[in-house]
C-alpha positions as CSV (number, residue, x, y, z in Angstrom):
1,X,83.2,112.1,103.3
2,X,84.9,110.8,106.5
3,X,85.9,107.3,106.7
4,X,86.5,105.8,110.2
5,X,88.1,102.7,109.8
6,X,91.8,100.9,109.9
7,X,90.1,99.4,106.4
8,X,89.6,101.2,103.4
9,X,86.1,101.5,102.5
10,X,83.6,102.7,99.7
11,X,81.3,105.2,99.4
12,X,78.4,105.7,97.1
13,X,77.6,109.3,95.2
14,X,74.6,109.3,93.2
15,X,75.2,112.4,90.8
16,X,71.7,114.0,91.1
17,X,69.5,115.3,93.5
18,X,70.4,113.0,96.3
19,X,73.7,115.0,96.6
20,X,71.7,118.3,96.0
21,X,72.9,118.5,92.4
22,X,70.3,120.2,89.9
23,X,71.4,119.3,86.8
24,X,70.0,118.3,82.9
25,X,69.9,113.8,82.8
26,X,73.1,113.1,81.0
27,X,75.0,116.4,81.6
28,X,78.6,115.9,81.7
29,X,80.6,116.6,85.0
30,X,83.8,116.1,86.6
31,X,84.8,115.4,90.2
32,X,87.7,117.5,92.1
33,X,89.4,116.2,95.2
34,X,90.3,119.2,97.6
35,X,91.4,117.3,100.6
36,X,93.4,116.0,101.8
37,X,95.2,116.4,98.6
38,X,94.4,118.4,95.2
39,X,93.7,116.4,92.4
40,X,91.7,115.1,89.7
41,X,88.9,112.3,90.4
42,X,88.9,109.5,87.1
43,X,87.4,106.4,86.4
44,X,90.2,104.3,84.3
45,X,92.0,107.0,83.4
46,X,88.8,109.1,82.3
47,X,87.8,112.5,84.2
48,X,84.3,112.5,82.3
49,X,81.1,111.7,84.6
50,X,77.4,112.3,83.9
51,X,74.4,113.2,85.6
52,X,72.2,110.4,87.3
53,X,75.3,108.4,86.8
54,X,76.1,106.3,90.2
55,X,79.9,106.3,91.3
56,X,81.6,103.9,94.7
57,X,84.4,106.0,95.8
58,X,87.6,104.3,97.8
59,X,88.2,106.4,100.9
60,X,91.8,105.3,102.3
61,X,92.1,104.6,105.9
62,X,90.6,107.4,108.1
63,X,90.6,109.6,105.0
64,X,88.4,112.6,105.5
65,X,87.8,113.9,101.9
66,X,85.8,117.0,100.2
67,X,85.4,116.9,96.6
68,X,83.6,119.3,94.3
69,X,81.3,118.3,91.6
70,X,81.4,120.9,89.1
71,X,80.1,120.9,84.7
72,X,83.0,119.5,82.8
73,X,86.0,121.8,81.9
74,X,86.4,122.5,78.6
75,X,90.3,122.4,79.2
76,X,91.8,119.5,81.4
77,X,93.6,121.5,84.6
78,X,96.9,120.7,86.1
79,X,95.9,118.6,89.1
80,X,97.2,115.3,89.3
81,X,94.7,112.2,89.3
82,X,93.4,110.3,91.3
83,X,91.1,106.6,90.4
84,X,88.2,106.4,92.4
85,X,88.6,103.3,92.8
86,X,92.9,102.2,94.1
87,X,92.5,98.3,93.5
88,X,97.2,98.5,92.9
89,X,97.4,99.9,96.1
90,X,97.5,98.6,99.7
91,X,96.7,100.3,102.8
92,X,96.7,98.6,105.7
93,X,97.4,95.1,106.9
94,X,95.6,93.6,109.8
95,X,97.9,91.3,111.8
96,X,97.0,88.3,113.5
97,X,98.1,88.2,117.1
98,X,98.6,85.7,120.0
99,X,99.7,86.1,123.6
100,X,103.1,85.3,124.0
101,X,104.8,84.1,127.3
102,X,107.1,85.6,129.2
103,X,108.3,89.0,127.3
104,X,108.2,90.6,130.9
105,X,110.9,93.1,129.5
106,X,108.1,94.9,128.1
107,X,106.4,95.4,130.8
108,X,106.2,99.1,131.8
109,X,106.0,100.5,135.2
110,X,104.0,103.7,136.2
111,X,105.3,106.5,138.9
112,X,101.6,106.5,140.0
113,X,101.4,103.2,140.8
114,X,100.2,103.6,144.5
115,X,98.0,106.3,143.7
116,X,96.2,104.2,141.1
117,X,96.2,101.1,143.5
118,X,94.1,103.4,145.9
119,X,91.5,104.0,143.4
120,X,90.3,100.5,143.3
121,X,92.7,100.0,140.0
122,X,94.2,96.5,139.3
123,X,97.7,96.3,138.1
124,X,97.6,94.0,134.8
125,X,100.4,92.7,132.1
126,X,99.5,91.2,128.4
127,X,102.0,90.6,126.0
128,X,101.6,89.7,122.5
129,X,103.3,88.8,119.6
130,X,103.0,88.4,115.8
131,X,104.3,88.5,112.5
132,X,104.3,92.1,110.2
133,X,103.6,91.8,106.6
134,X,105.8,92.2,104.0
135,X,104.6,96.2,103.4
136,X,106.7,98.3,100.3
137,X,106.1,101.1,98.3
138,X,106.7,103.9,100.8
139,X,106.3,104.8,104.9
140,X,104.3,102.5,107.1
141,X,102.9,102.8,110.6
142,X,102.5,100.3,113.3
143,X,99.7,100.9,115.7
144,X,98.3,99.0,118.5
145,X,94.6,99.7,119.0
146,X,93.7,98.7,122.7
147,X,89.8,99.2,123.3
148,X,88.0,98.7,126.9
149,X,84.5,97.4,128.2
150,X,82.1,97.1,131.4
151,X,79.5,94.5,131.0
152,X,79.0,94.5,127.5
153,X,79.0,98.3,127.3
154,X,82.2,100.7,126.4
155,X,84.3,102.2,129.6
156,X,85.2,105.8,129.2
157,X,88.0,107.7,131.1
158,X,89.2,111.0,130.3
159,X,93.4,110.4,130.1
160,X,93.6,106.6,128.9
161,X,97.2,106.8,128.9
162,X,97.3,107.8,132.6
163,X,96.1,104.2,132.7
164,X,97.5,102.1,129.4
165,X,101.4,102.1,128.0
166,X,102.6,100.2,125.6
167,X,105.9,99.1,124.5
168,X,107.2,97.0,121.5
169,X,110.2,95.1,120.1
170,X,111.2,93.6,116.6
171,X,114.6,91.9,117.1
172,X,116.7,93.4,119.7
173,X,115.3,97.1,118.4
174,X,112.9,98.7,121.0
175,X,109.7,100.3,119.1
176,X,108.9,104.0,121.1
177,X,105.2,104.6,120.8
178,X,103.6,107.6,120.9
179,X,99.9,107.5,122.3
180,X,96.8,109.2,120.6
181,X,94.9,110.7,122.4
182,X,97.7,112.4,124.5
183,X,96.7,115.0,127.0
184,X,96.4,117.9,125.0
185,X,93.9,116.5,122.9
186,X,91.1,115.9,125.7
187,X,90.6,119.6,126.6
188,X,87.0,119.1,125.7
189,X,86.3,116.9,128.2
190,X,86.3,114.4,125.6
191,X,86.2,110.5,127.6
192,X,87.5,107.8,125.2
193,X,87.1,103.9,125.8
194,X,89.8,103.5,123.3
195,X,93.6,104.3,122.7
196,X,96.3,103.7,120.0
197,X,99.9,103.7,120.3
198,X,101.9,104.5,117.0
199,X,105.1,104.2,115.6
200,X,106.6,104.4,112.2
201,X,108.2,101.1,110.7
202,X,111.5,101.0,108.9
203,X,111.7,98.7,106.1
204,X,113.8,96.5,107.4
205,X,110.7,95.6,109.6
206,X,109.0,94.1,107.2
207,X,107.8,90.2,107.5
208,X,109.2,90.3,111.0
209,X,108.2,89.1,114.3
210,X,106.6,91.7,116.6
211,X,105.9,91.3,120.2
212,X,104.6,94.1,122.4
213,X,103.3,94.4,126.1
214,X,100.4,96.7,127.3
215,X,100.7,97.6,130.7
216,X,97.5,98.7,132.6
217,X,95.6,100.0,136.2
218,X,91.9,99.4,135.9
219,X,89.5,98.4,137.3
220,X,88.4,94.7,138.2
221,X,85.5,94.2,135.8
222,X,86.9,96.4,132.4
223,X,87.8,93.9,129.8
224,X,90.6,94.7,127.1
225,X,90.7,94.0,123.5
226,X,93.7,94.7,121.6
227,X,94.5,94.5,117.4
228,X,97.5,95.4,115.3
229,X,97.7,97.1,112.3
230,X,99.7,98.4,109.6
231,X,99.0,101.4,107.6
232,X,100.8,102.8,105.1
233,X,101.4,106.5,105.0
234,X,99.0,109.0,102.8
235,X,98.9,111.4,105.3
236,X,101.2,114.7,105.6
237,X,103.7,114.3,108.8
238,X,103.1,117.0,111.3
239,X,106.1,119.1,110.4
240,X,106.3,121.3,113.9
241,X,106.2,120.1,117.4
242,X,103.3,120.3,119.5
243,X,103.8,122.3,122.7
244,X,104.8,120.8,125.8
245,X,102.2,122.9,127.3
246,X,98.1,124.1,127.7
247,X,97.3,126.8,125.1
């Protein structure tokens, strides 16, 4: 299951034949988590499911799960649980922006500046601002989500950041993004009409004002939309660097 959203969502498993599960009416199951994390699927504290039975299942934002529906153990294993549904839990905030005025120390300024003027690109400058929620319980994660149109229809380009920067302050603090995707991750020719910049937020952050620029070269008639978000952390960190380099 594979959910693509800054939201949580539901998904629906009917235990039977629609998930290719031949099985007796009434037989007694139990449902495994394997990623992104091991553990032990329950239903208010209870592990037991039944055939025929159907379940909603809380995906967490951009949570791409496999689970295993196997015949009840007759032993309960080690794996820690996990509710199918997380109702306690928050996972990301969406945050209500405006433009603000001025904030021109935000704006960024690109090396390529003349070689992008020569395509036909038009220099632009946007700077917003808004207030973060008061996130706890854990690591949280700003990200800017900037997405870009032609007449109604989605405008691809195959290294967005080559284009779009962002840059961010709470305070007097300077927020460092780092854009996804970067230029490794478009080897397959992949053209995106999208691109998020990320950072993570200390706590201090919280209930803060935010303001942020995005600084662009496009072209005349693309149109940019741009949301905030907050998302707390479920995800392992990448513990090694990526290479500085094509491999």
């Amino acid at each position: 299951m594979n959910n693509v959203s800054f939201d949580s969502r539901t998904a629906t498993l009917k235990l039977g034949e629609p998930l290719g599960l031949k099985a007796s009416e009434g037989q007694r199951l139990q449902i495994l988590l394997h990623h992104p994390l091991q553990a032990m699927l329950t239903r208010k504290g209870s592990s037991s499911f039944s055939v025929g039975e159907e379940l909603e299942v809380q995906l967490r934002p951009f949570e791409v799960a496999m689970i295993e529906v196997a015949p009840q153990a007759l032993a309960e294993g080690g794996s820690p649980a996990r509710e199918l549904m997380e109702p306690s839990s928050r996972f990301s905030y969406g945050v209500p922006i405006r433009e603000a005025a001025g904030a021109s120390e935000l704006e960024m300024h690109f090396a390529d500046s003349e070689v992008l003027e020569h395509r036909g690109y038009r220099r632009r400058y946007q700077a917003f601002e808004g207030t973060l929620p008061g996130y706890t319980n854990g690591r949280h994660q700003v990200a800017v989500v900037s997405t870009f149109s032609r007449e109604g229809r989605r405008w691809r380009h195959s290294q967005m950041s080559e284009l779009v920067q962002a840059m961010a302050m709470v305070g007097g603090s300077i927020v460092e993004f780092a854009a996804t995707p970067d230029y490794r991750q478009i080897s397959n020719n992949q053209w995106n009409p999208w691109i998020v910049f990320s950072a993570p937020l200390p706590a201090a952050f919280a209930g803060r004002r935010i303001q942020f620029g995005i600084s662009s070269y496009l072209p005349e008639d693309v149109e940019i939309s741009t949301k905030l978000w907050v998302l707390k952390q479920t995800w392992k960190p990448r513990r090694r660097p990526l290479p500085n380099c094509w491999i």
